[in-house]
C-alpha positions in Angstrom: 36.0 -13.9 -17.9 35.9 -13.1 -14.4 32.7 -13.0 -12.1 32.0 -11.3 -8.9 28.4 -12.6 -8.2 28.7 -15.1 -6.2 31.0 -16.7 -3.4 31.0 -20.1 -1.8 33.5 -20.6 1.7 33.4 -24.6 2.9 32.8 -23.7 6.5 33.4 -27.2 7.5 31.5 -31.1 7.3 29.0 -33.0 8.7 29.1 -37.1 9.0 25.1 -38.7 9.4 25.7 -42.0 9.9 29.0 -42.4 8.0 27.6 -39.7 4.8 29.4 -36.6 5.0 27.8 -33.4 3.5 29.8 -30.3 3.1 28.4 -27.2 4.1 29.0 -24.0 2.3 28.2 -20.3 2.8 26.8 -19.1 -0.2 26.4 -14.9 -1.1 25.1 -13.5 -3.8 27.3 -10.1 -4.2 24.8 -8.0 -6.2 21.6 -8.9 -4.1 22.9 -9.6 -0.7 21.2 -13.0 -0.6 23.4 -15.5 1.8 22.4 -18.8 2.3 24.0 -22.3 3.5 23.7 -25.5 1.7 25.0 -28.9 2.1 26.2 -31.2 -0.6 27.8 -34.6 -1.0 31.3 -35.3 -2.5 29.2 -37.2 -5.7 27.1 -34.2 -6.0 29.8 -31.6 -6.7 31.8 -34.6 -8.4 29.1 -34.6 -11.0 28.6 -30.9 -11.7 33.0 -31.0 -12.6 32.1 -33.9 -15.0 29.1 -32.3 -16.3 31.1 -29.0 -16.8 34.0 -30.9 -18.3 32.1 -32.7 -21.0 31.5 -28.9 -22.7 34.1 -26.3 -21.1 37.8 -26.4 -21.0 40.3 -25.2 -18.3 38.6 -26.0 -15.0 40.2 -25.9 -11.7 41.3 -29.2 -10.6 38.7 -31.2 -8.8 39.5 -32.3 -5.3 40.7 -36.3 -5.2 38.9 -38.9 -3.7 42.1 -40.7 -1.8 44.3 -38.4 0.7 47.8 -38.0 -0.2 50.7 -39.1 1.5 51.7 -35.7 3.7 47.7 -36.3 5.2 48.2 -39.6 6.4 52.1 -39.1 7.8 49.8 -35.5 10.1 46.7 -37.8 10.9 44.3 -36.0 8.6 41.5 -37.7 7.6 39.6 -37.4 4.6 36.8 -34.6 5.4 39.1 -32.1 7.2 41.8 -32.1 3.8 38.3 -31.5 1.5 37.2 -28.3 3.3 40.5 -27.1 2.3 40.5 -28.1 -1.1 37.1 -27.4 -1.7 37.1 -23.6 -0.8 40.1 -23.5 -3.5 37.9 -25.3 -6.4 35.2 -23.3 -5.6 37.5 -19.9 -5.6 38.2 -20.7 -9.0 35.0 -22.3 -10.6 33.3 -19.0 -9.4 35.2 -16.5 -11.0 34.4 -17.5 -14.2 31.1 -16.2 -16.0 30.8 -18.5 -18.3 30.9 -21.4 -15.1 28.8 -19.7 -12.8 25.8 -18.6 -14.8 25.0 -22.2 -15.6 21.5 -23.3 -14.2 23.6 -26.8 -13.2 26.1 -24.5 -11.1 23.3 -22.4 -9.9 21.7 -25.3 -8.8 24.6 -27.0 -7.1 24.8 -23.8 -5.1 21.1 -24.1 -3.8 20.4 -21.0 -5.9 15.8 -21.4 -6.1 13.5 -19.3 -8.7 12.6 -15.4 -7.2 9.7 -14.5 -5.2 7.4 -12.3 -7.3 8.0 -8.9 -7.2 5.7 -5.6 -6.4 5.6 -3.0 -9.4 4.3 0.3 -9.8 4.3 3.2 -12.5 7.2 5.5 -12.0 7.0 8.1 -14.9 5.7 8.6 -18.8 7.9 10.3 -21.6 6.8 10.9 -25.2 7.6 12.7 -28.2 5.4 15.1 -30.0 3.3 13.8 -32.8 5.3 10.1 -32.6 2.7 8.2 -31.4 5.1 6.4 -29.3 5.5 6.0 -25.5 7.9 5.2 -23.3 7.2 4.0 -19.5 9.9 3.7 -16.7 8.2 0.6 -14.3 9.2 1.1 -10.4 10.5 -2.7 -9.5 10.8 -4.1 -5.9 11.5 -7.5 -4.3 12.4 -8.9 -1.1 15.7 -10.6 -1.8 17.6 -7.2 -3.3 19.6 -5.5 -0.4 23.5 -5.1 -1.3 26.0 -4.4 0.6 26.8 -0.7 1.4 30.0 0.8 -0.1 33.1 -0.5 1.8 31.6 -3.4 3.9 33.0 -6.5 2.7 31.7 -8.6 -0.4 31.7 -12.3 1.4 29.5 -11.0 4.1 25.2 -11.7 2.7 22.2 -8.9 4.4 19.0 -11.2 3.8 18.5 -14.7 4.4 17.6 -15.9 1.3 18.4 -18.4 -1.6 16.3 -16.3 -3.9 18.5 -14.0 -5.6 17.6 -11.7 -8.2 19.8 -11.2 -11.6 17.3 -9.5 -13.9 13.8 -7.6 -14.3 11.6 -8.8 -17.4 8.8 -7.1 -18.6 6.1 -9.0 -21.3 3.5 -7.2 -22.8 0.1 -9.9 -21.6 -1.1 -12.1 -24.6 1.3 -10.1 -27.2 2.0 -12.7 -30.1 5.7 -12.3 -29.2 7.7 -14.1 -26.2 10.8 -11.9 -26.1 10.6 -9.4 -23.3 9.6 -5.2 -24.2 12.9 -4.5 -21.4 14.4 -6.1 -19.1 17.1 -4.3 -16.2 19.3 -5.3 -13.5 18.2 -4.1 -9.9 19.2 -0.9 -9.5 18.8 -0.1 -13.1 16.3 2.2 -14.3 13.5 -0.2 -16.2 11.8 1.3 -19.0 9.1 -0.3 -21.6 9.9 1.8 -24.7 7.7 2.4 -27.8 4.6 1.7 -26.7 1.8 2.8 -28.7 0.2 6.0 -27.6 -3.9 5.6 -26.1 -4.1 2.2 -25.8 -4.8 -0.3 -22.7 -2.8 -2.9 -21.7 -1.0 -5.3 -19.4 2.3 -5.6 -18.7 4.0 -8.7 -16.8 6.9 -8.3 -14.8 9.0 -11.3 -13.8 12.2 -11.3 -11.9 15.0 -13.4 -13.2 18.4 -15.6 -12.1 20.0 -18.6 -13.0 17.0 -20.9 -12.8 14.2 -19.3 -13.9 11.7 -16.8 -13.2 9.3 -15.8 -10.9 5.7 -16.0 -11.3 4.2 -13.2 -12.9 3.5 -9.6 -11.4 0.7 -8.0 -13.5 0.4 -3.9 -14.0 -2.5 -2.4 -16.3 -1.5 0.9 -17.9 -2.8 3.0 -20.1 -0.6 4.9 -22.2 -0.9 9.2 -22.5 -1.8 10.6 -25.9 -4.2 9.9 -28.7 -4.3 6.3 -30.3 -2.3 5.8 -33.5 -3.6 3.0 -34.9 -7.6 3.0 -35.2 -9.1 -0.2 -35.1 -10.9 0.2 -38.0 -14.1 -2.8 -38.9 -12.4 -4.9 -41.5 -9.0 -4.6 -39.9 -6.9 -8.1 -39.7 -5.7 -8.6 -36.1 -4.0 -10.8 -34.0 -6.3 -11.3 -30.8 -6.0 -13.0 -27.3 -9.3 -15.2 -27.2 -10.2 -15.9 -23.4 -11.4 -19.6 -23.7 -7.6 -20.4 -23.5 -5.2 -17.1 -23.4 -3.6 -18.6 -27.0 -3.2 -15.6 -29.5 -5.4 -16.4 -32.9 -6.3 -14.5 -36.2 -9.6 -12.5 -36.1 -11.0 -9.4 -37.8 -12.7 -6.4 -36.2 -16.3 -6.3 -36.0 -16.7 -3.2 -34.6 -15.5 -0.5 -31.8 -18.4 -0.3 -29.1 -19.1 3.7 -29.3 -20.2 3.1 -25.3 -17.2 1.2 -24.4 -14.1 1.6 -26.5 -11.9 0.0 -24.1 -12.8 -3.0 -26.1 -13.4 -4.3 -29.7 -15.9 -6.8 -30.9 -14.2 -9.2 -33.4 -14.8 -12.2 -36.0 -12.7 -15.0 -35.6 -11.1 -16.3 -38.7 -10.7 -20.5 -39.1 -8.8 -22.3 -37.4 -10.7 -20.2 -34.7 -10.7 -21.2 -31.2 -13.5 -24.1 -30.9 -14.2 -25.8 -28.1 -15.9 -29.4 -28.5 -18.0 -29.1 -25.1 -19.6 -25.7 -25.7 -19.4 -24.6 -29.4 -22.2 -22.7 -28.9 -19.8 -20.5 -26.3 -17.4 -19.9 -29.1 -18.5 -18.3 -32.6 -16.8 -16.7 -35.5 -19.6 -14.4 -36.1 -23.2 -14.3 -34.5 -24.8 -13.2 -31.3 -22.4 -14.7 -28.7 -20.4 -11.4 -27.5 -18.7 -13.4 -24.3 -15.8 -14.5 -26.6 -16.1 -11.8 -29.5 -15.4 -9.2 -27.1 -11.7 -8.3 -26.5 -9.5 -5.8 -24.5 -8.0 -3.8 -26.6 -5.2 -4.3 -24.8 -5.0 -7.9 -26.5 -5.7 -7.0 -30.1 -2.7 -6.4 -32.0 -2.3 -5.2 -35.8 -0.9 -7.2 -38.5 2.2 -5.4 -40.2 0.0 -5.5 -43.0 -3.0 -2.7 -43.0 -5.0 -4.8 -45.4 -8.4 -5.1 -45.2 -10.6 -8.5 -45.2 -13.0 -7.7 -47.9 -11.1 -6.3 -50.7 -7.6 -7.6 -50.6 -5.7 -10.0 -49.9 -5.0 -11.1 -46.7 -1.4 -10.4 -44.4 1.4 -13.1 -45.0 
């Protein structure tokens, strides 16, 4: 499968005290991010191997020894690589399934994203569906492509800190997978969020190597709240002595403040052996009973406590 994203031109060699690092140009197309790196001839050596050992068809790997014809002209070992690097690289690059490796990432001096700055760009909902939908407004630094026409090989920001993707998390939900996730220049929308309810999204910019730290937005959703928290109700719950997601049941819904709920932790609750008093399961203490509602999430089952039998 072929791939545009990145490029890497040998510009030439460098010899420190009889090491010789290659340096290479390195774009990414979609971003603009251009960068140089340097790498020894064991370095790239061991990225072919490690490739070899799961993927077939590579481009030949450039040999150690000079050949015949570069001995007769007076070539010496560096100069012939340069060459013969820019044509391994031309080839290991256009494949997808090569370059989206985190070890040829790596190689290419490819480094985790900054953090990125997000705002609220629009609501949409339906009529009595109790769902909304929110398209997030996503910048970063290291996102400036090329205009139409100008050539691809040529980078606009100093930077080795491309971006490849936009992933938004939904803070403390029991669930790791992302709500959406974009490329830049993509719209970004968080679909089917429940309607009247507070909570916070994370947004992390992805590439090859990880992602950012995260950029955190609250929102609170238009339209009337579908699922009452009603006292009795099972939930999952985001307790605040550690962030960790545990089983509770709601006490009650403040009538001053119904931004949060006031819940009874179900064994194994959250204990703590320093403070237990700080951390109860039912009682007085309302520093760790009291939730966000934002991080209290309904079982799939709507079954009460008292009365029946519990959620599997």
């Amino acid at each position: 499968m072929e791939n545009t994203h990145f490029s890497a031109f040998c510009t030439g060699f460098d010899d420190l005290e009889g090491h010789v690092r290659y340096i290479f140009q390195v774009v990414h197309i979609p971003s603009g991010c251009a960068w140089k790196v340097h790498r020894r001839y064991r370095e790239m050596l061991a990225l072919h191997e490690q490739l070899a050992g799961t993927a077939t068809d590579l481009p030949e790997f450039p040999p150690k020894a000079l050949n015949a014809w570069s001995w007769i002209l007076g070539e010496d070992v560096p100069v012939q690589r340069v060459s013969s690097f820019q044509t391994y690289f031309a080839q290991l690059l256009a494949r997808d399934d090569l370059t989206r490796r985190p070890a040829t990432q790596a190689l290419l001096g490819v480094q985790r994203p900054d953090p990125v700055a997000v705002v609220v760009s629009r609501w949409r909902m339906e009529p009595d569906a109790f769902r909304a939908d929110v398209e997030l407004s996503v910048t970063c630094d290291a996102f400036s492509p090329r205009e139409t026409g100008s050539s691809p090989f040529s980078g606009t920001i100093d930077s080795p800190k491309p971006v490849e993707e936009f992933l938004v998390f939904i803070q403390g939900s029991p669930s790791t997978d992302p709500v959406a996730s974009a490329r830049p220049g993509e719209p970004l929308w968080a679909t089917g969020l429940p309607t009247g309810e507070e909570m916070t999204l994370e947004v992390r910019a992805a590439n090859g190597i990880g992602m950012s730290e995260p950029t955190t937005l609250s929102i609170l959703s238009p339209g009337e709240r579908a699922l009452p928290l009603s006292p009795g109700v099972r939930v999952r719950a985001v307790w605040a002595g550690d962030g960790a997601v545990y089983d509770a049941v709601v006490k009650s819904v403040p009538v001053n403040n119904s931004g949060y709920v006031l819940l009874d932790w179900l064994r194994p609750a959250p204990l703590s052996d320093e403070k237990l008093s700080c951390v109860c399961e039912v009682g007085d203490d309302t520093a760790h009973r009291m939730v966000p509602r934002g991080q209290v999430f309904r079982q799939m089952s709507d079954a009460f406590v008292n009365g029946s039998s519990f959620p599997t």
